[in-house]
C-alpha positions, 0 to 999 in steps of 0.5 A, a space after each residue: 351468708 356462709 361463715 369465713 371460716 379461721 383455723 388455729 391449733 391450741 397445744 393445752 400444755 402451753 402458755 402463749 400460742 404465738 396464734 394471730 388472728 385477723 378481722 375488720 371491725 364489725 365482722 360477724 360472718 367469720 368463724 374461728 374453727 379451733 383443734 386442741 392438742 395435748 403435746 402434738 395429740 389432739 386432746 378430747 375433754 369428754 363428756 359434759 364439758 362446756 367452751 368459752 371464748 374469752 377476750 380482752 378487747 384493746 378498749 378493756 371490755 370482756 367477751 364471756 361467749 359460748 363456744 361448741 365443742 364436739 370432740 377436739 374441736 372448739 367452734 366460735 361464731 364472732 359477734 358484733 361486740 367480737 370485732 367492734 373495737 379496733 386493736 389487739 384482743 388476747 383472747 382463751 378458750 376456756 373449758 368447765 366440766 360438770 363440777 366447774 372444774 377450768 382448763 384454759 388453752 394458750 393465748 392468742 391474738 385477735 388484730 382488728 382492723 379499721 375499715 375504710 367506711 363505716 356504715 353506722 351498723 357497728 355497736 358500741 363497744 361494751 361487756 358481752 356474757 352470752 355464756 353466762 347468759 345460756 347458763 341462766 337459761 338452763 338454770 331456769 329449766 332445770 328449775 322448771 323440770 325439777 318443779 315438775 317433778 316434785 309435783 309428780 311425787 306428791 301423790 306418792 308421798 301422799 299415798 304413802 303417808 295414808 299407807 303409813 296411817 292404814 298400818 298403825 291402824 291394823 297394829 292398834 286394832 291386833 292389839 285390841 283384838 287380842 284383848 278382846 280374845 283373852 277377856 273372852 278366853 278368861 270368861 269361857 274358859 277356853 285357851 286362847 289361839 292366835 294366829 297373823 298372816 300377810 295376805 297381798 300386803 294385808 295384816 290379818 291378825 285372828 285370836 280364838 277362844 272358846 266359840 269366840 273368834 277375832 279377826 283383824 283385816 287391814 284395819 277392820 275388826 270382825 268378832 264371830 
């Protein structure tokens, strides 16, 4: 069934719209088309934002639902719990960025009108969150993404961690073979020479002395 399809303008700027609204009870086929202005000029929030219907209903129960938003039109699908209380509803739009930052639009008014018969599919009235219920949702994936990426960085942390561990070792082994190279240079009797270079990311440390030469590789000692 196409939706029957209610259109209203919500200046930003004011308190009270003076908007009615109309629907039988039960009605879940209509769909409230809102444009929002700023002092006659439509009013685009941007990026990021997300709308809420809001409703009081005539028995006290709250309406908390998901709205779609694309430029400065907001767009609401009723549902049963909309329309399942006869009366009058006052009812906002609601609008949260990023950083829960809140811009609510002028009241207006949902009137609800009795049927002439009712044929038992109308629910009972209660509180209804679909918006906090598709924040959840997309809480849990973001959890779930966030999960996966984590997993993701472990090799690296633990390739880094190894990386780390590789380095002290080459710092240690430099420092041992330059002892060797001056307890060599003190029983040859030769100056001592040294010399370090980085080779694709490897430290090669070399000391001289006399016909004694050490090297130092990535970690590995060499005495020739």
């Amino acid at each position: 069934m196409e939706r029957a399809l209610t259109y209203i303008t919500l200046d930003v700027q004011k308190i009270d719209s003076g908007v009615l609204i109309k629907a039988k009870r039960g009605d879940s086929a209509r769909r409230l088309v809102v444009s929002l202005t700023n002092r006659g000029r439509p009013y685009i929030p941007g990026e990021g934002v997300t709308a809420v219907f809001y409703a009081r209903k005539s028995d006290g129960n709250p309406c908390f639902n998901a709205a779609d938003i694309d430029g400065c039109t907001v767009t609401y699908d009723f549902t049963g719990q909309t329309t399942n209380v006869v009366g009058l509803a006052v009812c906002e739009i609601r609008l949260y960025d990023a950083q829960n930052h809140l811009l609510t639009s002028p009241r207006f008014e949902l009137l609800v009108d009795d049927t002439e018969y009712q044929d038992g599919d109308v629910p009972d009235s209660s509180p209804e969150y679909t918006a906090l219920t598709e924040m959840v949702s997309k809480g849990t994936e973001l959890i779930r993404d966030l999960t996966d990426v984590q997993a993701g960085l472990e090799p690296i942390r633990d390739a880094a961690i190894q990386a780390a561990e590789r380095a002290e070792t080459a710092r240690d082994e430099a420092k041992q073979a330059a002892e060797e190279a001056r307890k060599a240079a003190a029983s040859g009797g030769g100056g001592v020479k040294a010399t370090v270079s980085v080779v694709d990311g490897i430290q090669v440390v070399t000391a001289a002395a006399g016909a004694v030469t050490v090297t130092v590789v990535d970690g590995i000692q060499i005495i020739a």
